[in-house]
Residue, then its C-alpha position, 0 to 999 in steps of 0.5 A: x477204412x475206419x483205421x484211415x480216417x481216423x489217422x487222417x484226422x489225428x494227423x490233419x491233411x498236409x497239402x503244402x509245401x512251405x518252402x515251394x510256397x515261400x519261393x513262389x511268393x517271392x517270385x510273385x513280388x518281384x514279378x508284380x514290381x516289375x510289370x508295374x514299373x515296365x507294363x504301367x501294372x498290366x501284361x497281356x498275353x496272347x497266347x497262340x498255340x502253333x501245332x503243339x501237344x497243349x501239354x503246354x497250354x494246360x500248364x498256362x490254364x492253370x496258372x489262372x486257378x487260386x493257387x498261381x492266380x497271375x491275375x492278382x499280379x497284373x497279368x492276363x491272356x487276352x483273345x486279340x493280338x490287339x490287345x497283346x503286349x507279349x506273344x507267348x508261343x508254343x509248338x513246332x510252328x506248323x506250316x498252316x499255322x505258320x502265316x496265322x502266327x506271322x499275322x498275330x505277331x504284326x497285328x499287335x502294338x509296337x513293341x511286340x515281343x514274343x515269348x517260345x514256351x515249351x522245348x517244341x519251338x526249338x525244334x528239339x524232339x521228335x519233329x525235327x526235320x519233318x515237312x509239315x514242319x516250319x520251325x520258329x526260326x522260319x518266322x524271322x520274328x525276334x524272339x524275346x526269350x524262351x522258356x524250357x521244359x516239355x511242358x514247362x511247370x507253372x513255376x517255371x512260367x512265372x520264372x521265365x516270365x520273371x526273367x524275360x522282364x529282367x531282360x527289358x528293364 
């Protein structure tokens, strides 16, 4: 155990990735710019899980810890649809979840858009054709954009975030 520590000493802890930090922080740049010029500085999310795993809204908390920190780029969940400029949705859309999210979608501010997080939404995997099971489509809601992965990393939510702002400039 000696042995260990002493290695660990000579050879310091390495726990960064240089190129993914680099590519993150350009990431981060682009996508504070993009809310300030669309969203006056600040988005708000509601988040609103509709039958998932919450593999998904795992990934989502930690891109409020220091490292992601979306908050420092203007960009944070909200507990109020009210207070919402962007649904990010995630599960199956269950059928007793399928009348909450139709009410959170109308009780936001116009325009509301509306992110699908995670493979769930589109119904691909083990749910598909199931009773229980409504499906994003059924909402006939206009989906804004969608980001992939089961569950996607938090570098591909910044990512898909990025990009759907791309879409609405």
């Amino acid at each position: 155990m000696i042995k260990f520590w002493q290695r660990r000493v000579e050879n310091s802890i390495v726990t960064r990735h240089l190129e993914f930090d680099k590519d993150l922080e350009d990431i981060k740049k682009e996508l504070k710019s993009k809310i300030a010029k669309k969203f006056a500085g600040s988005l708000a999310i509601r988040m609103v899980s509709s039958g998932s795993c919450n593999a998904c809204e795992a990934e989502c908390n930690a891109l409020s810890n220091p490292y992601y920190d979306l908050q420092r780029l203007g960009i944070h969940f909200v507990a109020s649809p009210r207070h919402a400029d962007v649904m990010l949705l995630s599960g199956v859309v269950s059928v007793n979840m399928y009348h909450h999210v139709l009410e959170v979608y109308h009780q936001m501010p116009q325009p509301a858009y509306i992110i699908t997080l995670g493979d769930c939404p589109l119904l691909e995997g083990v749910f598909k054709e199931n009773f229980a099971i409504k499906g994003a489509d059924s909402l006939k809601l206009p989906i804004s954009h969608h980001i992939r992965g089961c569950p996607p990393e938090p570098k591909e939510i910044i990512r898909g975030l990025l990009d759907f702002l791309e879409d609405f400039m």
